[in-house]
ZARODO-738231 format. One record per residue (C-alpha): residue number from 1; y, z, x. Coordinates in pm, whole numbers, plus 32768, in hexadecimal, padded with zeros to 4 digits. Each point is the difference from the previous one (the first is absolute). Layout:
<rs>
R bavo   yy   zz   xx
R  NUM    Y    Z    X
...
</rs>
This chain:
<rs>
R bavo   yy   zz   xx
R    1 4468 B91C 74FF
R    2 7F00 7F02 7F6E
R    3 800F 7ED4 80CF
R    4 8040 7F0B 7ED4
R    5 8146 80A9 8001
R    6 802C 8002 815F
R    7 7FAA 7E8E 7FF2
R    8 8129 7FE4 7F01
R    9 80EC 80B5 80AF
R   10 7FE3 7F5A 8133
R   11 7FEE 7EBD 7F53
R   12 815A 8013 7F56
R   13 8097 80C0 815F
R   14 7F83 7EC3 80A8
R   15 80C0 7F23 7EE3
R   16 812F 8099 807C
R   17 8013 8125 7EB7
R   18 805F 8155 8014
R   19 7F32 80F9 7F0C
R   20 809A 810B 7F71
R   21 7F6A 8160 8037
R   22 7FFB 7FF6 7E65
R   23 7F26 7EAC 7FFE
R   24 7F43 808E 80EC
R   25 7F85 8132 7F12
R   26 7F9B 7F11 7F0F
R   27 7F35 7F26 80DC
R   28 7F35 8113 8077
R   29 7FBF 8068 7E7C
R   30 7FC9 7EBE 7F44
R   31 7E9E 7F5F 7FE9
R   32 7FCB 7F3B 8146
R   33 7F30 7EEB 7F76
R   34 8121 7F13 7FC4
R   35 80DA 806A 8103
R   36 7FDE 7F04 80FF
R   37 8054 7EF4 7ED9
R   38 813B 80E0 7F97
R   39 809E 802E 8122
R   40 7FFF 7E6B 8083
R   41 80A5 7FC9 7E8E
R   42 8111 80F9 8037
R   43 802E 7F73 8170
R   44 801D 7ECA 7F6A
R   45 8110 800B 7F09
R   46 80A6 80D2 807A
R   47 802A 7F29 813D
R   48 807C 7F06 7F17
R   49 8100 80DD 7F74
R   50 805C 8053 817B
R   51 7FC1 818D 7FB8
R   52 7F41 8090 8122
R   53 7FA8 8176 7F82
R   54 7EEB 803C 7EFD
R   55 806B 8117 7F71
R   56 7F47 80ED 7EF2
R   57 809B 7F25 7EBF
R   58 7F39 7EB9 809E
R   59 7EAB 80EA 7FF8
R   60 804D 8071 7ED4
R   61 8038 7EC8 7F45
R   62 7F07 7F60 809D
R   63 7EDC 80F8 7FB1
R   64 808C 802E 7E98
R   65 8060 8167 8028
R   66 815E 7FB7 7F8A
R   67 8099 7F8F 7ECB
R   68 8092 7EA4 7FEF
R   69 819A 8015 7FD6
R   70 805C 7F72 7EB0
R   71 8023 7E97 800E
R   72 80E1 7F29 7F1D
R   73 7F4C 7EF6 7F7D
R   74 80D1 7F32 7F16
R   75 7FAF 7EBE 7FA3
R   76 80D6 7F0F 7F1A
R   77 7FCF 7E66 7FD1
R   78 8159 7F8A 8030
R   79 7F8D 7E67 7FD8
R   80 7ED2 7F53 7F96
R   81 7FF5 7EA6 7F99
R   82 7ED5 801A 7F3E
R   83 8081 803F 7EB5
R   84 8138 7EF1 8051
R   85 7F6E 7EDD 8030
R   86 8035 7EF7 7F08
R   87 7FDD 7EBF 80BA
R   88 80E3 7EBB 7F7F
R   89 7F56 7EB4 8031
R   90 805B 7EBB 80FB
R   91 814C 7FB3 8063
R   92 8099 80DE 7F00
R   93 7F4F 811C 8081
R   94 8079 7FBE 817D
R   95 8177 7FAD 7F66
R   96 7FE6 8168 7F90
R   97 7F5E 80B2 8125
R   98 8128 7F7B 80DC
R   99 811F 802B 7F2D
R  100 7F68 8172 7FF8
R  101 7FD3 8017 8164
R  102 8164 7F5D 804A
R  103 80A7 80EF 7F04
R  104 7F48 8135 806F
R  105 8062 7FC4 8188
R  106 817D 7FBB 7F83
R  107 8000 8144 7FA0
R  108 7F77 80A6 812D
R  109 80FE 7F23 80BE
R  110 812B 8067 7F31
R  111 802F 8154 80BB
R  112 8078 7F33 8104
R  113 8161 7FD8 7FF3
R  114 7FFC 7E8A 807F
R  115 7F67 7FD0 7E94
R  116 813C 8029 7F59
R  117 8057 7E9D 807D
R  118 7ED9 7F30 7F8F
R  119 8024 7EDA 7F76
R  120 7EDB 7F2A 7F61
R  121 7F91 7EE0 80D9
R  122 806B 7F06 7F13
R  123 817F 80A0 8009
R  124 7FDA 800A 81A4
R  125 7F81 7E86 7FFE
R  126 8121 7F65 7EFE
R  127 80F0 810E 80D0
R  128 7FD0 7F7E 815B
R  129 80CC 80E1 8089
R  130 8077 8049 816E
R  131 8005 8178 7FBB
R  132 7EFE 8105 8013
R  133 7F2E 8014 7EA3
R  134 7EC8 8085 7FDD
R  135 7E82 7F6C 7F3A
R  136 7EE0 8091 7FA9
R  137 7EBB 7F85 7F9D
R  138 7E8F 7FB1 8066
R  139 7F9D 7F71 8127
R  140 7F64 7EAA 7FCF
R  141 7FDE 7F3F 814E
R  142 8048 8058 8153
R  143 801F 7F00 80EE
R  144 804D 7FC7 81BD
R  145 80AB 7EE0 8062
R  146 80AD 7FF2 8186
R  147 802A 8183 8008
R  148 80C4 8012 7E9E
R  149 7F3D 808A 7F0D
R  150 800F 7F81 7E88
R  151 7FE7 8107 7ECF
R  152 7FFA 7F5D 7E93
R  153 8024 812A 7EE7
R  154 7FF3 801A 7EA1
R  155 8069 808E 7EE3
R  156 8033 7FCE 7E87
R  157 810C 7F3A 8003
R  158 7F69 7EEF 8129
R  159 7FCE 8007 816D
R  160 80B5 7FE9 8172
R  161 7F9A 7F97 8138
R  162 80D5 80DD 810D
R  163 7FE9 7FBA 8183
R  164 7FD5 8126 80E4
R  165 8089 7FD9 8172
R  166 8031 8168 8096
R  167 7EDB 8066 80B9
R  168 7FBE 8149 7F8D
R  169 8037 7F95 7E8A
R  170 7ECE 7EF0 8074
R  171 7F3F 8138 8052
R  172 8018 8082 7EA6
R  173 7FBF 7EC1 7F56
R  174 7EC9 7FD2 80CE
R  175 7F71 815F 7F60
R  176 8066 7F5F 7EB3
R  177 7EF5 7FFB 7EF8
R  178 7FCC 7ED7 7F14
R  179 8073 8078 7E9E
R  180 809F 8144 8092
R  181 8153 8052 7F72
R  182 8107 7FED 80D4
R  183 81B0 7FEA 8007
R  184 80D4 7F2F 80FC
R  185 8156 802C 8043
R  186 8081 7E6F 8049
R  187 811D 7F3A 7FDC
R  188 801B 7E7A 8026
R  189 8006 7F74 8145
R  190 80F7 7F1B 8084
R  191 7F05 7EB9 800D
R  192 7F6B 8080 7ED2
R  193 7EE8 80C0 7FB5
R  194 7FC0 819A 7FAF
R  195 803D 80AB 8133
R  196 7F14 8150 7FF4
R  197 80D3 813B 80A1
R  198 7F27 810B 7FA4
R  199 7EBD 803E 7F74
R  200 7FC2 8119 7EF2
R  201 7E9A 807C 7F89
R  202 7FBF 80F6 7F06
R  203 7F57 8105 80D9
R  204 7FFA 815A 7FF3
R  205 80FE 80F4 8025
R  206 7FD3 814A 8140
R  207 7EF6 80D4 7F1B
R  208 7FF0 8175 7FED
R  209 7E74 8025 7FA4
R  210 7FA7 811E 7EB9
R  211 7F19 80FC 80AD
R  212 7EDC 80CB 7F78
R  213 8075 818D 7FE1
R  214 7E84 8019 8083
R  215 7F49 7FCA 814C
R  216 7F1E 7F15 7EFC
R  217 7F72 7EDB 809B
R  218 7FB5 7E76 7F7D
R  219 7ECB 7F4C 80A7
R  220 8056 7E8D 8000
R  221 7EFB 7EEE 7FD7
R  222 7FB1 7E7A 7FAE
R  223 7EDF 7EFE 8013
R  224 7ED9 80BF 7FBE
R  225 7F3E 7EBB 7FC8
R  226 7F0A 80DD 7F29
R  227 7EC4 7F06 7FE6
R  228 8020 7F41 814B
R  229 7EED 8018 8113
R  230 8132 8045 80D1
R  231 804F 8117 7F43
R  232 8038 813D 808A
R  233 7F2A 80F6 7F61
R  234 7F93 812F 80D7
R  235 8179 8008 8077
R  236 80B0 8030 7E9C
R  237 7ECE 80F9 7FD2
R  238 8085 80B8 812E
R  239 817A 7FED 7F6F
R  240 7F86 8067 7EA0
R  241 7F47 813A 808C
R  242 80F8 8042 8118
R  243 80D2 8056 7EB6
R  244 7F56 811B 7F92
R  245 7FF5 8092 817C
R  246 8090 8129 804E
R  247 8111 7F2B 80F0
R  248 815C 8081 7FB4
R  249 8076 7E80 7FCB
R  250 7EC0 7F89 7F35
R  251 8071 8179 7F11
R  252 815F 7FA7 7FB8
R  253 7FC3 7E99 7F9D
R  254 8078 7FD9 7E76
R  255 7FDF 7E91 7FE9
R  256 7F59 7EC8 809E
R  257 807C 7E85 7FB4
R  258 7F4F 7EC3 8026
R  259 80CF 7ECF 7FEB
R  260 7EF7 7EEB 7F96
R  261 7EB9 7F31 8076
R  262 7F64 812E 7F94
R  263 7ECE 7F25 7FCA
R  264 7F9F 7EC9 80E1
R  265 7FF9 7F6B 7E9A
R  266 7F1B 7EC3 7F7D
R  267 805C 7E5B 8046
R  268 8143 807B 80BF
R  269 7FA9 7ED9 8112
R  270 7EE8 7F28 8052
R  271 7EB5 805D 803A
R  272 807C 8174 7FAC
R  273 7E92 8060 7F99
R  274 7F8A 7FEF 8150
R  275 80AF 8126 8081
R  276 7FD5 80B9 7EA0
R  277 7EF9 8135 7FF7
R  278 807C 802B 7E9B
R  279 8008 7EA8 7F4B
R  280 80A1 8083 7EC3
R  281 8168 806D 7FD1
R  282 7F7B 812A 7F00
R  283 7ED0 8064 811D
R  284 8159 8003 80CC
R  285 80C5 80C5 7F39
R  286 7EDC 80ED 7F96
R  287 7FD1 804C 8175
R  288 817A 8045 803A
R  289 7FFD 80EB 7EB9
R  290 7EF2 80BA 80C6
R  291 80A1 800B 811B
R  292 8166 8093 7FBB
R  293 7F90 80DD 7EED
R  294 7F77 80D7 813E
R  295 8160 8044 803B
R  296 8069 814F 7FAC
R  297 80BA 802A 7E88
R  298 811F 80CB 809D
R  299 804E 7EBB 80A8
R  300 80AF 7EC3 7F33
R  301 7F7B 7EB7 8070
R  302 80F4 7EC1 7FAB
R  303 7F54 7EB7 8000
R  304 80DE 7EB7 8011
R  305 7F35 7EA2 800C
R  306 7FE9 7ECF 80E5
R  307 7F9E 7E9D 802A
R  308 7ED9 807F 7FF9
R  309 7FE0 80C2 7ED9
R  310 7F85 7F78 7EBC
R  311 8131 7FB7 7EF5
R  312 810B 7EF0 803D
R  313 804B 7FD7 815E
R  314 8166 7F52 7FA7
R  315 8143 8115 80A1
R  316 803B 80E8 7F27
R  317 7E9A 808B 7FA0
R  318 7FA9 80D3 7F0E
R  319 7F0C 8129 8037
R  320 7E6D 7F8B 8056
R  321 7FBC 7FF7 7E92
R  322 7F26 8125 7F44
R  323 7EE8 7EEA 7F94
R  324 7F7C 7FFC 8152
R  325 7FDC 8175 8034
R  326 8044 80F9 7EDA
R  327 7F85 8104 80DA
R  328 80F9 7FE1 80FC
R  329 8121 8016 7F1E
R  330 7F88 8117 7F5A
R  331 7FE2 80EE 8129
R  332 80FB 8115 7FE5
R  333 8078 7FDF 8159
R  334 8025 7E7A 8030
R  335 813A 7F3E 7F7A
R  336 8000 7E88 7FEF
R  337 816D 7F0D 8026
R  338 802F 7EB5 802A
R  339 807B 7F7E 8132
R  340 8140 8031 807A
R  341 8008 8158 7F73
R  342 810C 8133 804F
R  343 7F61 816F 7FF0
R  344 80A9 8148 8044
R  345 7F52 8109 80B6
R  346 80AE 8120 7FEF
R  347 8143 7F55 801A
R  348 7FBA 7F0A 8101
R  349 800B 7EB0 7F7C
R  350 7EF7 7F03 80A7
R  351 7FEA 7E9D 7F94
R  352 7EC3 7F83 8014
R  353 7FB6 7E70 800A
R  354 7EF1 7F80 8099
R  355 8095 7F06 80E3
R  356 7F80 7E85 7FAC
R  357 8136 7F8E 805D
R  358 7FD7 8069 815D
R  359 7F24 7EC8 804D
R  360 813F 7F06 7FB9
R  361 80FD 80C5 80BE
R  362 7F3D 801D 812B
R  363 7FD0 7E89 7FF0
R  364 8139 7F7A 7FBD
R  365 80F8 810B 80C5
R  366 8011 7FF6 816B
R  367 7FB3 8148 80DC
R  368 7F0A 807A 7EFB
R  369 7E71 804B 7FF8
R  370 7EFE 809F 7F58
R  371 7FDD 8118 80FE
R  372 815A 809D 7F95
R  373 7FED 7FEE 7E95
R  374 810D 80F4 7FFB
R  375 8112 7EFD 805B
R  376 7FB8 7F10 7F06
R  377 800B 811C 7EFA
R  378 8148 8037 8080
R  379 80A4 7EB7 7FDB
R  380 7F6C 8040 7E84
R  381 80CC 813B 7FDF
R  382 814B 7F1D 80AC
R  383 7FB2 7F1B 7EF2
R  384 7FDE 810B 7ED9
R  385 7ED7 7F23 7F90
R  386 7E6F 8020 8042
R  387 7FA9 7E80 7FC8
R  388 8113 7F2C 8032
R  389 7F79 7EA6 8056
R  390 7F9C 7F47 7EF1
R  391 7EE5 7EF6 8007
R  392 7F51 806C 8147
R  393 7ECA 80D0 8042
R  394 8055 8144 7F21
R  395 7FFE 7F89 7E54
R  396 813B 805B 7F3A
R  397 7FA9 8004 7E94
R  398 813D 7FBC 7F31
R  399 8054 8139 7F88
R  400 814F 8028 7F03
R  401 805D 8134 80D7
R  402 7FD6 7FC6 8195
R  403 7F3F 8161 802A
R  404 7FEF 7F72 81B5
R  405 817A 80A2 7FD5
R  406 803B 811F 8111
R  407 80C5 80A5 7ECD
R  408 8014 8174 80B0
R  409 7FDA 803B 8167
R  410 7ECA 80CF 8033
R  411 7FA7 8134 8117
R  412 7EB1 7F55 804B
R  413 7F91 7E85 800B
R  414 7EB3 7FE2 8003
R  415 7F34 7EB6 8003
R  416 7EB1 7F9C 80B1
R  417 7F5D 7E8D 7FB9
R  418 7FF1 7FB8 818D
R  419 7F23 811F 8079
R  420 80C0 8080 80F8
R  421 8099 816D 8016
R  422 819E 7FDC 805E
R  423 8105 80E5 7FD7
R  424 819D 7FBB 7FCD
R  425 8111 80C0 7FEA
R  426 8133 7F2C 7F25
R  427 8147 8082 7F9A
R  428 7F6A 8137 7FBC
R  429 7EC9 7F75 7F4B
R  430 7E89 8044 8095
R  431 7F41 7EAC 8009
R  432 7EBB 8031 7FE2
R  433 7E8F 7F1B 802F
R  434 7F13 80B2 7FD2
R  435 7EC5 7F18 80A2
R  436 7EC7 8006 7F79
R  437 7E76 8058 7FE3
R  438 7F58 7ECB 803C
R  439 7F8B 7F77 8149
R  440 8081 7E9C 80AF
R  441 7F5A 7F13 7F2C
R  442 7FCD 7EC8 807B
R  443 814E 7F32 7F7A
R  444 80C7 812D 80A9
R  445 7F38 7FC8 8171
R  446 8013 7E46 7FC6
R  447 8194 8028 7FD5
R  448 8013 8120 8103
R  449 806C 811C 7F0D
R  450 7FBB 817F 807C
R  451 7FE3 80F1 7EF0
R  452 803A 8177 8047
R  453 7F0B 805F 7F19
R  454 7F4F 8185 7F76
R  455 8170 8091 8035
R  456 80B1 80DA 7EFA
R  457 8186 801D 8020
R  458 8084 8149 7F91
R  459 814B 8079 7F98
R  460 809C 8137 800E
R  461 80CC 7FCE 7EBA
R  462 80ED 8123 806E
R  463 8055 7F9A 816C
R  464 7FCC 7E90 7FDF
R  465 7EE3 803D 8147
R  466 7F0F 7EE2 8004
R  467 7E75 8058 8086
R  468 7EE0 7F03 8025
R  469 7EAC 8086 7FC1
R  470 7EC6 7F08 80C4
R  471 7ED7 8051 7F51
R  472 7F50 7ED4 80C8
R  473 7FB6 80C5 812E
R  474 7F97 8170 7FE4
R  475 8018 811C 8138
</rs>
């Protein structure tokens, strides 16, 4: 026996892996040079996959001497803002984007059977009743005064302050967003006053996820930063050429999805140009062009943009417009949406959003922080709405149609904007941030924020089995 494949074989018996006689046939026939390589890939995943016997389908696949199975690969836009965006003007415009946001959470609430006994505010208020009834509208303030907490809601007919006592309805109210939707059951109190006795969000219902008929997987990524000194180059060179490899993951991957900041973009913040090796947004955009059209045609790329990304940076956006890169939108293999955007992959519905609104939940709700992304994006699912505080860090533009609406529950969430890879599991939903490939810049060290950097998340679109690829760090 040549000792590269002795080397092999001991290597993998030392990993803890049985080889079956049938692998073993193979390894002594196949050309040796890469062998070495080979076998600490399939040791690899398939440690990840907890499978502890190469067997002579791994060899095979790996060394191309079998056939691919045939892999669906369907892919369907389900919502894009792009083409709806008409945006109103002033206080109009904001008049309208609420009344469309109140109206479209109504709805969602009205499954609930507590809904058949609303009553507008102004009814409760001119009412004053000591029986139950129950509100709905939009949060506006939220106040703490000697362990009562205050709630004032609105809707189109006026607004109501109610007074929370219980404890665990405190809880809920603390985890409250500003401008979320949300129903009370109250009744007035006997020294007056709207006595809160329960607390009712939208939410989303227990989830049964649509499933690919295919083992095909999805490669999930976000902040590229394309043009940055920080940006990681040789490591999405790694992940673009690691999908042509003969690894049986990198071969049944059908699509790959970047959720915005593609590029580190142009007068984003001060004194951007200094960590800029590409000063122009089209230098940027011709780079990232070159870049992802090395991705193979049999795979469908999705591109979504961010705050970073030229276009209006206003929630919802529409699609990194075709003036800055003709090129890029006319590649076979590349779609561009706006941002949110809902795509089906072979049935599975992900949402894709980008996450700005990340930074003003994680500052204004207790128990959150940027190194679990995943539980802010959850309290967005619980409040069927992707940006719904108004006036802080993440811009609203006033829209006739709130597209920020959680409309349809989807199989996959994914979002990125903080840089750091976290995974969720919600009602049935896979929450998904998918990091980024651009080092710790030097805002990110000053306000002590670790990214996890040069990883790609991948998704098993039939089992719903979640894998993280490092391509920072090679064996």
């Amino acid at each position: 026996m040549e000792k590269e494949v002795v080397f092999a074989v001991n290597y993998a018996l030392n990993k803890g892996f049985q080889i079956h006689p049938d692998a073993l046939k193979i390894l002594e026939q196949v050309d040796i040079k890469e062998l070495e390589h080979v076998i600490k890939q399939i040791v690899r995943e398939k440690s990840k996959q907890k499978l502890f016997l190469i067997n002579q389908n791994d060899l095979e696949v790996f060394f191309g001497l079998k056939d691919d199975e045939v892999l669906e690969n369907e892919y369907r836009v389900l919502s894009d803002p792009t083409p709806k965006i008409t945006s109103a003007e002033g206080i109009d415009g904001y008049n309208s984007l609420f009344t469309s946001r109140f109206s479209k959470l109504k709805k969602i609430i009205s499954n609930r059977p507590e809904a058949k006994m609303l009553k507008s505010i102004s009814s409760a208020v001119s009412t004053k009743s000591n029986d139950d009834m129950y509100v709905c509208g939009l949060l506006s303030e939220r106040s703490v005064e000697r362990n009562i907490t205050k709630l004032t809601i609105d809707d189109q007919t006026g607004s109501i302050e109610t007074i929370v006592f219980d404890k665990d309805l405190q809880k809920i109210a603390a985890s409250l967003l500003t401008d979320q939707f949300v129903m009370e059951k109250i009744s007035f109190g006997k020294k007056g006053g709207f006595i809160v006795k329960d607390i009712i969000i939208p939410d989303i219902s227990e989830h049964i996820p649509n499933r690919s008929k295919t083992e095909t997987y999805a490669v999930f990524l976000s902040d590229l930063h394309i043009g940055s000194m920080y940006f990681m180059e040789k490591e999405l060179n790694d992940f673009i050429s690691w999908l042509s490899s003969p690894d049986p993951i990198a071969r049944k991957i059908r699509f790959v999805l970047i959720c915005g900041d593609v590029v580190d973009g142009v007068g984003i913040y001060p004194n951007q140009d200094k960590e800029l090796d590409l000063v122009d947004i089209h230098e940027q955009l011709e780079k990232t062009k070159v870049l992802l059209c090395k991705i193979p045609e049999h795979i469908k790329v999705i591109i979504t943009p961010g705050n970073h990304d030229p276009g209006r940076r206003a929630l919802p956006q529409p699609a990194i417009p075709e003036i800055y890169n003709p090129a890029l939108w006319n590649q076979k293999n590349i779609s561009l949406l706006g941002n949110p955007a809902i795509v089906s992959l072979n049935g599975v519905k992900v949402l894709m959003f980008h996450g700005q609104s990340i930074d003003d939940i994680v500052r204004t709700t207790p128990g959150l922080s940027y190194d679990k992304p995943a539980r802010a994006m959850r309290h967005l699912l619980q409040a069927r709405h992707l940006s719904p505080i108004y006036g802080s860090q993440t811009p609203l533009a006033p829209e006739t149609d709130d597209m920020m609406v959680i409309d349809e529950v989807p199989d996959i969430f994914h979002a990125g904007h903080v840089h750091v890879v976290d995974l969720d599991l919600y009602r049935g939903v896979l929450i998904l941030n998918s990091g980024a490939w651009q080092h710790q810049t030097p805002f990110q060290a000053g306000v002590g924020m670790i990214p996890t950097p040069g990883l790609a998340v991948i998704v098993n679109l039939k089992t719903f089995k979640v894998y993280t690829k490092d391509f920072t760090t090679r064996d």
